[in-house]
C-alpha positions in Angstrom: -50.5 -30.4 -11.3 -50.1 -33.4 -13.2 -51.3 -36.8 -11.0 -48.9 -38.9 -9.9 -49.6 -42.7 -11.5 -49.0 -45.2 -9.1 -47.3 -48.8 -10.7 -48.2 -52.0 -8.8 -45.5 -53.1 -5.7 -42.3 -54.6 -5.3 -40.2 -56.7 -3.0 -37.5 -54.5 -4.7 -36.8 -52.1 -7.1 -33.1 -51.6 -8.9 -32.2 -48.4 -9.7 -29.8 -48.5 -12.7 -29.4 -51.4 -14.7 -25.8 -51.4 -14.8 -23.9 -54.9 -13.9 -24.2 -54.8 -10.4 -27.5 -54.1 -10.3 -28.2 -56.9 -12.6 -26.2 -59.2 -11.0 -28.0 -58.1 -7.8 -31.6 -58.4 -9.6 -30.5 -62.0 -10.4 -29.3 -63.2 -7.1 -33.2 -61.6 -5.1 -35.2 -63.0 -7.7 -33.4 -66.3 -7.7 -34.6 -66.0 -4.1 -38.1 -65.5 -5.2 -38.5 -62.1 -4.3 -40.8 -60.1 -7.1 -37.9 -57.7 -8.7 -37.9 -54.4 -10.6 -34.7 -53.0 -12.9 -35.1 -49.3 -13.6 -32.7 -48.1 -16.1 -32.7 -44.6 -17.9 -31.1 -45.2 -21.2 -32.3 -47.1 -24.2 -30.0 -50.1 -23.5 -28.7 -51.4 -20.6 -25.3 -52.4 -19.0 -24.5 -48.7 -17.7 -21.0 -48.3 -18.4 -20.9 -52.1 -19.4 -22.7 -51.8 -23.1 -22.1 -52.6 -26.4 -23.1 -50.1 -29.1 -23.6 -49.9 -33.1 -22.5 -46.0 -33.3 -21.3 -46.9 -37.0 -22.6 -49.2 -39.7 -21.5 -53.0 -38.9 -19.4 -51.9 -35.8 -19.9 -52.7 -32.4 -17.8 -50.8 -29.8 -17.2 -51.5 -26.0 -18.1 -48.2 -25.6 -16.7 -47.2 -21.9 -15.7 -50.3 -19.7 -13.5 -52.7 -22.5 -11.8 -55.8 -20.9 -12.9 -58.6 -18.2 -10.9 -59.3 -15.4 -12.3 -59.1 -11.9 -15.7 -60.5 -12.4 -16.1 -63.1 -10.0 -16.5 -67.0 -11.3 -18.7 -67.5 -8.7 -21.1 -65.6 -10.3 -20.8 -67.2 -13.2 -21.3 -70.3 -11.6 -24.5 -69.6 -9.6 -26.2 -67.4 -12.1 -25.7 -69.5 -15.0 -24.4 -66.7 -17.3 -22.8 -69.0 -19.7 -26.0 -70.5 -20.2 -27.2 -67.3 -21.3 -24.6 -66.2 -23.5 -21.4 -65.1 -21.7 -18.3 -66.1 -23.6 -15.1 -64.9 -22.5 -12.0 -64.5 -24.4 -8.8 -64.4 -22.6 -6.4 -61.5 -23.3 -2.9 -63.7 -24.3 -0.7 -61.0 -24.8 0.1 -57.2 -23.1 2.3 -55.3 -25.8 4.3 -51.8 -25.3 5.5 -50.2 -28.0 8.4 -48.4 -28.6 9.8 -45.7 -31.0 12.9 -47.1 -33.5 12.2 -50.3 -31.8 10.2 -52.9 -31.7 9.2 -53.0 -28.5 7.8 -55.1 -25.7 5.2 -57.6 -25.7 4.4 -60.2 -22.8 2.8 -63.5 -24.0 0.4 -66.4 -22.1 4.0 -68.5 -22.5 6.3 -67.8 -20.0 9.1 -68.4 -22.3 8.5 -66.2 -25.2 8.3 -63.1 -22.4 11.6 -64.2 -21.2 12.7 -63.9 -24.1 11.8 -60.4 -24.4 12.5 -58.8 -21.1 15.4 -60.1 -21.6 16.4 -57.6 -24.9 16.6 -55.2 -22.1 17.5 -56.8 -19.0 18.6 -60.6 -18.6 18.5 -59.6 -15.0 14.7 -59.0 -14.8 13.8 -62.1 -17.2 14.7 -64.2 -14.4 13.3 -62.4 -11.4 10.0 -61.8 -13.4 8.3 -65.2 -12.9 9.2 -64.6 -8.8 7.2 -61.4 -9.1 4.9 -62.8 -10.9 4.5 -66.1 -8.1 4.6 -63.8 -5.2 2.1 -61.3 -6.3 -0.5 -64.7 -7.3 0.2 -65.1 -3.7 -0.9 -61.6 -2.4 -3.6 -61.9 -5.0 -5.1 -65.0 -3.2 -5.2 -63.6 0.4 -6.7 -60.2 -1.1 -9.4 -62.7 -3.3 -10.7 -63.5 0.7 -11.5 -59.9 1.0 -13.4 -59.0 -2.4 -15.8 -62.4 -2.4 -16.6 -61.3 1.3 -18.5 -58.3 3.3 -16.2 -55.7 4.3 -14.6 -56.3 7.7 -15.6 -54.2 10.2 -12.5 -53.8 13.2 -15.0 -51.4 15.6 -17.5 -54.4 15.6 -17.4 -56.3 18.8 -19.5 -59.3 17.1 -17.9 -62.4 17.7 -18.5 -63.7 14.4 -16.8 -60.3 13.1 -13.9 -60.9 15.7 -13.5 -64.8 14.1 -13.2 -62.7 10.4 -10.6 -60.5 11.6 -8.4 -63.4 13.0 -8.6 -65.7 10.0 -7.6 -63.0 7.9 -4.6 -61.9 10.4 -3.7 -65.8 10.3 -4.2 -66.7 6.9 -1.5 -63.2 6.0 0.6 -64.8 9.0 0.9 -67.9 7.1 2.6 -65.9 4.5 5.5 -65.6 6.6 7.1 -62.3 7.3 8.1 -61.8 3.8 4.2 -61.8 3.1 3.8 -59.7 5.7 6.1 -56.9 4.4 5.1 -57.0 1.0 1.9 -56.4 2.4 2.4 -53.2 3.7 4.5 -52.0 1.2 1.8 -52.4 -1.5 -0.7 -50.3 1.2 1.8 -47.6 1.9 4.0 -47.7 -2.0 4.2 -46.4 -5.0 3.1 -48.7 -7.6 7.1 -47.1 -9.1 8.4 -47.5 -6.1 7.6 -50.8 -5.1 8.6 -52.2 -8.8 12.0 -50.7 -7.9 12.4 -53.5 -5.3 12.0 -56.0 -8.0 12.8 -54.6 -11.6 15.7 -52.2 -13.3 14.3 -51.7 -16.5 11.9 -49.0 -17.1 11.1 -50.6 -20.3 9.2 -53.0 -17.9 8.6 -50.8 -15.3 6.7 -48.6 -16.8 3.4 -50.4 -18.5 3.0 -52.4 -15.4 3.2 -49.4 -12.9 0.1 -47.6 -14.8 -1.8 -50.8 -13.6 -1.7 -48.1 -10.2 -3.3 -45.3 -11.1 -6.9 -47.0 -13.1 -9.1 -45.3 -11.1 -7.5 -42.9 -9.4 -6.1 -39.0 -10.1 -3.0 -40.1 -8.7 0.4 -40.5 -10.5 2.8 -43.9 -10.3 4.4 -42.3 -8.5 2.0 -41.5 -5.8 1.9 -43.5 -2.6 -0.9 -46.1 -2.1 -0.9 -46.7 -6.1 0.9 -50.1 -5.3 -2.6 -51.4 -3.7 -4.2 -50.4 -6.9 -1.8 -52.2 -9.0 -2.6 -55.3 -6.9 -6.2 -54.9 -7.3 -5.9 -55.3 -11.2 -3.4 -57.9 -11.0 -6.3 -60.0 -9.7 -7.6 -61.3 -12.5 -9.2 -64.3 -12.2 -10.8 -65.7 -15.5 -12.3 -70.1 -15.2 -9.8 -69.9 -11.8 -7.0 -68.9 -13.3 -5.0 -66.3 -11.8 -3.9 -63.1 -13.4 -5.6 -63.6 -16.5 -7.5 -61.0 -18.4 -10.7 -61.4 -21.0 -12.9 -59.8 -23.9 -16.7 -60.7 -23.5 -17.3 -62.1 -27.2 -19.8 -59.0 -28.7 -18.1 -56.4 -26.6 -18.5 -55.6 -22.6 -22.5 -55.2 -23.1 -22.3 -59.2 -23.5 -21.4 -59.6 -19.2 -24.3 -57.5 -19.1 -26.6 -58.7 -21.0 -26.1 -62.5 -19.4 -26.7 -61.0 -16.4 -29.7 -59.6 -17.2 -30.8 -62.6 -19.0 -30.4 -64.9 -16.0 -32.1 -62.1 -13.5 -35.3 -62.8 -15.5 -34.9 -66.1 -16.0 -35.6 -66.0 -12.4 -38.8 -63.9 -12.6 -37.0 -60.2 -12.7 -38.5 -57.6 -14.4 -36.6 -54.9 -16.4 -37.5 -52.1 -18.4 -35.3 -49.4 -20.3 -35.8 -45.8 -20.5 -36.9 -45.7 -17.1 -35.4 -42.6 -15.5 -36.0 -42.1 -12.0 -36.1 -38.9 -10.7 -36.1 -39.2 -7.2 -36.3 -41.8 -4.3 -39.8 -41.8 -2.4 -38.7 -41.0 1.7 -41.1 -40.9 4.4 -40.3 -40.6 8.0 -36.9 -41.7 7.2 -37.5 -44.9 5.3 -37.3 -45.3 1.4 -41.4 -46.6 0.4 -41.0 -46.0 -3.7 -39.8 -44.3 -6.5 -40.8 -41.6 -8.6 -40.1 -41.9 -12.3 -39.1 -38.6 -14.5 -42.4 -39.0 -16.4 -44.1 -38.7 -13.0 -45.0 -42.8 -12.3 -44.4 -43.9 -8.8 -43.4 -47.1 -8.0 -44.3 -48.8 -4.5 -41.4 -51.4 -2.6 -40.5 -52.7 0.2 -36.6 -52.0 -0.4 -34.9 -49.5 -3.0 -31.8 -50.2 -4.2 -29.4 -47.7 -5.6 -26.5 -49.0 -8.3 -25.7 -45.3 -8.5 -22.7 -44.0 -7.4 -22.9 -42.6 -3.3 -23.4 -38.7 -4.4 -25.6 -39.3 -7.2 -27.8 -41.4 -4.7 -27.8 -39.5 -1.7 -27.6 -35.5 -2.7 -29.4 -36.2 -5.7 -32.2 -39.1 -6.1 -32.4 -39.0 -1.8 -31.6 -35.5 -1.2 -29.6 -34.0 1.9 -32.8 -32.8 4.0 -33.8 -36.8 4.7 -29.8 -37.4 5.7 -27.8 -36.4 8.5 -25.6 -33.7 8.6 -22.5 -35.9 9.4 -23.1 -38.5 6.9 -24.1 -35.8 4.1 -20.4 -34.4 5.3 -18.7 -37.7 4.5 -20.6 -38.0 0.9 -19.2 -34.3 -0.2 -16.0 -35.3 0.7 -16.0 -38.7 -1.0 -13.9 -38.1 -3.5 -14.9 -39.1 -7.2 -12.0 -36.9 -9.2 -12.7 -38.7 -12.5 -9.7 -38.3 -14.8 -9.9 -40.6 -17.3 -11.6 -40.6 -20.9 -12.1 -43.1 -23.8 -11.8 -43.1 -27.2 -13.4 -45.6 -29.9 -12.2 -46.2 -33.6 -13.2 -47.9 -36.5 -10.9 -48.0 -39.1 -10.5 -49.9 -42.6 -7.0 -52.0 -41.7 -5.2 -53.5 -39.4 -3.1 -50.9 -37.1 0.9 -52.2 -37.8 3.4 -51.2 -35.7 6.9 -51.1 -37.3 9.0 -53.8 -36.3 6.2 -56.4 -35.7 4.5 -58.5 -37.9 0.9 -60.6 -38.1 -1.3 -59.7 -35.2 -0.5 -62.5 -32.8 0.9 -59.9 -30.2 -2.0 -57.5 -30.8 -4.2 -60.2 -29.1 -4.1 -58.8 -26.1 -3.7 -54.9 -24.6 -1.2 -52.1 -25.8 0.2 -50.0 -23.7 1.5 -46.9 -24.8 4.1 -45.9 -21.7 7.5 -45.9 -22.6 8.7 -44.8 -19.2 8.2 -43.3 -16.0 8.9 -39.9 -16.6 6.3 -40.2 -19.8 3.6 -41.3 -17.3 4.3 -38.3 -14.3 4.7 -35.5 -17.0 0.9 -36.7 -18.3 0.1 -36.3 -14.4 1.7 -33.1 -14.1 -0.6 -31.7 -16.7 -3.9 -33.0 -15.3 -2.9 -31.8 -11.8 -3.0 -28.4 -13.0 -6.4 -28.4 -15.1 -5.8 -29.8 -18.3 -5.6 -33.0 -20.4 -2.4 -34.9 -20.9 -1.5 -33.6 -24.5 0.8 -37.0 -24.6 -1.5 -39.5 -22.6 -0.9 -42.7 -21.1 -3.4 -45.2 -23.5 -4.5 -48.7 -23.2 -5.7 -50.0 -26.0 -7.6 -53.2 -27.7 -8.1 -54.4 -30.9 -11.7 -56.7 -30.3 -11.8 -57.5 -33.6 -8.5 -59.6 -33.8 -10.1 -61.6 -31.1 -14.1 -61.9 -31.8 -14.7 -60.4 -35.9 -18.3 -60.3 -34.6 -17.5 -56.6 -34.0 -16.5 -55.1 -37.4 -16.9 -55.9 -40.9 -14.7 -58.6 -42.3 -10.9 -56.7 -42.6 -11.8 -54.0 -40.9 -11.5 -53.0 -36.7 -12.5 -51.5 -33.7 -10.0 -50.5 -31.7 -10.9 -49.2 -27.9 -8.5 -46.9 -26.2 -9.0 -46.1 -22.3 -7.1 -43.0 -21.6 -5.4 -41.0 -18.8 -5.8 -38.0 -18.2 -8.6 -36.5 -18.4 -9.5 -34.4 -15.6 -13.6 -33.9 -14.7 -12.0 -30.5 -13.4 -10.2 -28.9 -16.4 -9.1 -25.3 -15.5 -11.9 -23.4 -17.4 -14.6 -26.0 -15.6 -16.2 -29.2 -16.8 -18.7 -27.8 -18.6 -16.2 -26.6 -21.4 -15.1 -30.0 -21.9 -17.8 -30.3 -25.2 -15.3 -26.9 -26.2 -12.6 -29.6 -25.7 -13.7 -32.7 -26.5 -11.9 -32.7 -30.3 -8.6 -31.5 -28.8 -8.7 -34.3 -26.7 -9.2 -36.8 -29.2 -6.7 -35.5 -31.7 -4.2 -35.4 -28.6 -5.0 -39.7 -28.5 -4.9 -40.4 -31.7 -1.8 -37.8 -32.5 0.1 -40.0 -29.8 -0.8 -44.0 -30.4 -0.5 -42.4 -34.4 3.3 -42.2 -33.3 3.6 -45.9 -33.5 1.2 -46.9 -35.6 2.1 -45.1 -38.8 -1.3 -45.0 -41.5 -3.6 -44.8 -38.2 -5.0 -41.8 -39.4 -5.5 -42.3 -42.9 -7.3 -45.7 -41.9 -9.9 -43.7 -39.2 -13.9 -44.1 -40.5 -15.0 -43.1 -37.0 -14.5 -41.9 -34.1 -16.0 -41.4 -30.8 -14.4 -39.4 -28.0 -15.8 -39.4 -24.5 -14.6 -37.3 -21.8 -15.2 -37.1 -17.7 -18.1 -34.8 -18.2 -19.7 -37.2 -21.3 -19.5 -40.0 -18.8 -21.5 -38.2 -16.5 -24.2 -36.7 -18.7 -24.6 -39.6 -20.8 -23.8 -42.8 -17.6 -24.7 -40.9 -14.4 -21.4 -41.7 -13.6 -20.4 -38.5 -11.2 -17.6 -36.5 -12.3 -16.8 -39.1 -14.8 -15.4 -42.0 -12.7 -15.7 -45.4 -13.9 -15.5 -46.9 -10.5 -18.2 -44.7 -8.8 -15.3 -43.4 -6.6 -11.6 -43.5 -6.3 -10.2 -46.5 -5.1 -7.8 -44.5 -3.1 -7.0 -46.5 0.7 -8.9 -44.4 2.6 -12.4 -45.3 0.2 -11.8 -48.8 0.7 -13.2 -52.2 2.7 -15.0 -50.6 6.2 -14.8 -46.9 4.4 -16.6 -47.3 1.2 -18.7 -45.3 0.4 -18.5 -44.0 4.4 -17.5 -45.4 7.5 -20.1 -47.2 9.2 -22.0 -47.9 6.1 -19.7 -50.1 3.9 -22.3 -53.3 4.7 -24.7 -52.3 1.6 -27.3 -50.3 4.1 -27.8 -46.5 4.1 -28.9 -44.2 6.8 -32.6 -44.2 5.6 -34.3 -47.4 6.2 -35.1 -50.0 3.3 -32.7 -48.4 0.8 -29.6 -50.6 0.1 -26.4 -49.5 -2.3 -25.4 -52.5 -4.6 -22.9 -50.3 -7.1 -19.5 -49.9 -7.6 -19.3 -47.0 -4.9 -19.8 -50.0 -2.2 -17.0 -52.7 -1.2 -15.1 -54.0 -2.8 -15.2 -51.2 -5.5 -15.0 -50.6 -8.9 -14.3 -52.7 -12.3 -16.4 -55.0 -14.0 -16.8 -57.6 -11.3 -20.2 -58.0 -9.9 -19.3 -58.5 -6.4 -20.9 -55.3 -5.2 -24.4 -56.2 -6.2 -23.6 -60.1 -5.7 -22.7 -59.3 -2.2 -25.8 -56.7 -1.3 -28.1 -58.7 -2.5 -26.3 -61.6 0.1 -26.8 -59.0 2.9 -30.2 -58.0 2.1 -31.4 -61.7 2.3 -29.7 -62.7 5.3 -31.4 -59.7 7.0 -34.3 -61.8 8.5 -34.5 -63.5 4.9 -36.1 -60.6 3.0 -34.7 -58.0 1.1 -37.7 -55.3 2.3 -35.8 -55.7 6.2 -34.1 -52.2 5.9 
């Protein structure tokens, strides 16, 4: 048997050296407590990371765009200091065939102008929508930058949470109110009804609903979800989307820069294997080359199952809890493909590139968008997928050789559970591509020809190559009942886990997924104000 090699002690060790975790690394060494990041690929960032997979091009390879991470980790960590740049996104453009479609600028005026092409009626209501969901935007802001609340807690400083928040949505007035619980109980369709006619609108801002989720715009509770990604919030402006300058590894990368700026210490190609438990408290790690590592608190940027039935393992859990993790529902369904081609894509009836400096959506209506549901419900990809799509390059020409692109496609759906199982997805992985580039090729005419490379990542690539567990981006669906007190499982949505010392800073924890860094900002928060050390338990 091979001797176990035992590697100095921590205050805290990092498993996975994804955002969170590095933004969580930062925030407990900044504290001056001694700080480990373990992450098993070559380069770190998780699902965050910028790649060369082809000669002078650098793609955004799963997560693409910046919207929710939160300025005040900016602020307090530094990161422009070490390198974070962030472009904002000015325009969000739908295409359309024999037309030239839809695009919605940074001036309000120019996407007056073109809502109104197809209705005069919704170019005036837009910038109320657009007002009153700020508005929702702000009161929900109060719940992401804090702990979960938890309503069993008889705490009087939990009771004081629970009535701010009830008067700060009363202040709203009863209009607030309403729209409030239509966007918990809604459609993301049917709650754009209230406010819109034309599905030429309607439709690229439903899909806003279902990032994240196997549900349809049409499902109910998508409305929440279109909320959460309306919250952009970029230098404190509201709504606003970015591109990290060098790709989505560049928020990572700052992060990790500042975490050892403060002491942290990081190290790729670190695999760990499993979580050291004895008597029901986390003491170490044990690396997949057989190292062990001693500290006084693990934490986990892993999604919930991959933490607790794999690195923790069921026997140290109990049975209830281990219940609630198998039923947490992951349900990837979402897949990404990457280009890099040798022109500028053109769209017929559009000319430059000034409305390409943003996102392109392709949904030209609803129907479009629930027929690409109905085929994922039933085990296969969408043959005509719902795609949103960047072109870095326009933005940052850091990425890609001068004239040529990248262009980044996030795609739905893709279902971790295709009908012949997940492992045939490799069988699939070529039809799914061609079914994504067949479709944007639709409206890009000379797409094809222009293709150098391509890369085409499904569900079951994101978990064998990310750890990300049936393929989800956001370590979890961000379905209502996986949210605030309930994520990842009720009783445990304050960071801590049933065995003592081990802490969850990922995505799988409130207040969910997307690149925002409030997850591990806010464990490492609760770790030190347990009794001012992270090794508390």
């Amino acid at each position: 048997m091979t001797a176990i090699r035992k590697s100095g002690r921590y205050d805290a060790v990092i498993v996975g050296g994804g955002h969170n975790g590095l933004v969580c690394a930062a925030y407990l060494a900044r504290a001056g407590r001694k700080v480990l990041v373990l992450e098993r690929r070559h380069v770190l960032g998780g699902a965050a990371v910028t790649e060369e997979l082809y000669p002078g091009f650098q793609f955004s390879v799963c997560s693409y765009v910046v919207s929710l991470f939160r300025p005040s980790i900016i602020r307090e960590l530094e990161l422009a200091r070490h390198g974070l740049e962030i472009i904002p996104l000015e325009t969000a453009f739908t295409p359309r065939l024999g037309d030239r479609g839809l695009c919605r600028w940074s001036d309000p005026a120019r996407t007056r102008r073109e809502i109104s092409r197809f209705s005069p009626r919704d170019a005036e209501i837009h910038p109320e929508f657009s007002l009153a969901m700020t508005k929702m935007a702000r009161y929900v802001r109060n719940l992401i930058d804090s702990p979960a609340p938890d309503p069993t807690s008889w705490n009087p400083v939990e009771l004081w949470r629970l009535l701010r928040l009830g008067r700060e949505l009363q202040r709203q007035g009863s209009d607030g109110v309403a729209m409030h619980l239509r966007l918990l109980t809604m459609s993301a369709v049917d709650f754009l009804d209230r406010w819109f006619e034309s599905e030429v609108l309607k439709a690229p801002m439903s899909v806003s609903g279902i990032i994240g989720t196997f549900l349809g715009v049409r499902s109910p509770g998508t409305a929440y979800v279109l909320l959460h990604h309306y919250m952009g919030e970029i230098d404190g402006a509201f709504r606003s989307w970015g591109y990290s300058k060098g790709g989505t590894g560049g928020v990572s990368l700052a992060c990790a820069r500042a975490a050892e700026s403060f002491g942290a210490e990081i190290r790729t190609e670190s695999a760990v294997e499993r979580i050291r438990v004895a008597a029901g408290r986390a003491t170490g790690v044990v690396l997949a080359n057989g190292d062990e590592i001693e500290a006084g608190t693990i934490v986990s940027s892993c999604d919930p199952r991959l933490t607790f039935l794999g690195l923790v393992g069921s026997k140290h859990l109990d049975g209830d809890f281990v219940r609630q993790i198998e039923r947490y529902k992951l349900r990837g369904s979402s897949g990404k493909v990457n280009l890099a081609v040798d022109r500028l894509p053109r769209f017929p009836g559009r000319e430059g590139s000034d409305f390409l400096r943003g996102d392109i959506a392709i949904a030209p209506g609803i129907d479009y968008l629930e027929r690409a549901y109905d085929q994922a419900k039933y085990g296969e990809f969408s043959e005509r997928p719902y795609i949103n799509a960047v072109i870095p390059s326009i933005m940052d020409p850091s990425v890609a050789p001068p004239g040529q692109h990248v262009i980044s496609m996030f795609v739905q759906y893709a279902p971790y559970d295709i009908k012949e199982g997940a492992d045939n997805w490799p069988a699939k992985r070529e039809a799914f591509g061609d079914a994504v580039v067949d479709t944007l090729a639709e409206y890009c005419p000379g797409l094809k020809e222009s293709i150098l490379y391509r890369q085409v990542l499904t569900p079951w690539d994101m978990e064998q190559e990310f750890g990300l567990s049936e393929g989800n981006i956001f370590h979890g669906e961000l379905s209502l009942e996986q949210l605030l007190f309930q994520r990842p499982a009720a009783g445990w949505a304050r960071y801590r886990t049933p065995i003592r010392n081990l802490w969850m800073c990922g995505s799988g924890t409130h207040p969910g997924g997307g690149l925002m860094g409030a997850p591990g900002q806010l464990a490492a928060q609760a770790m030190l104000n347990s009794n001012g050390k992270p090794s508390s338990g």
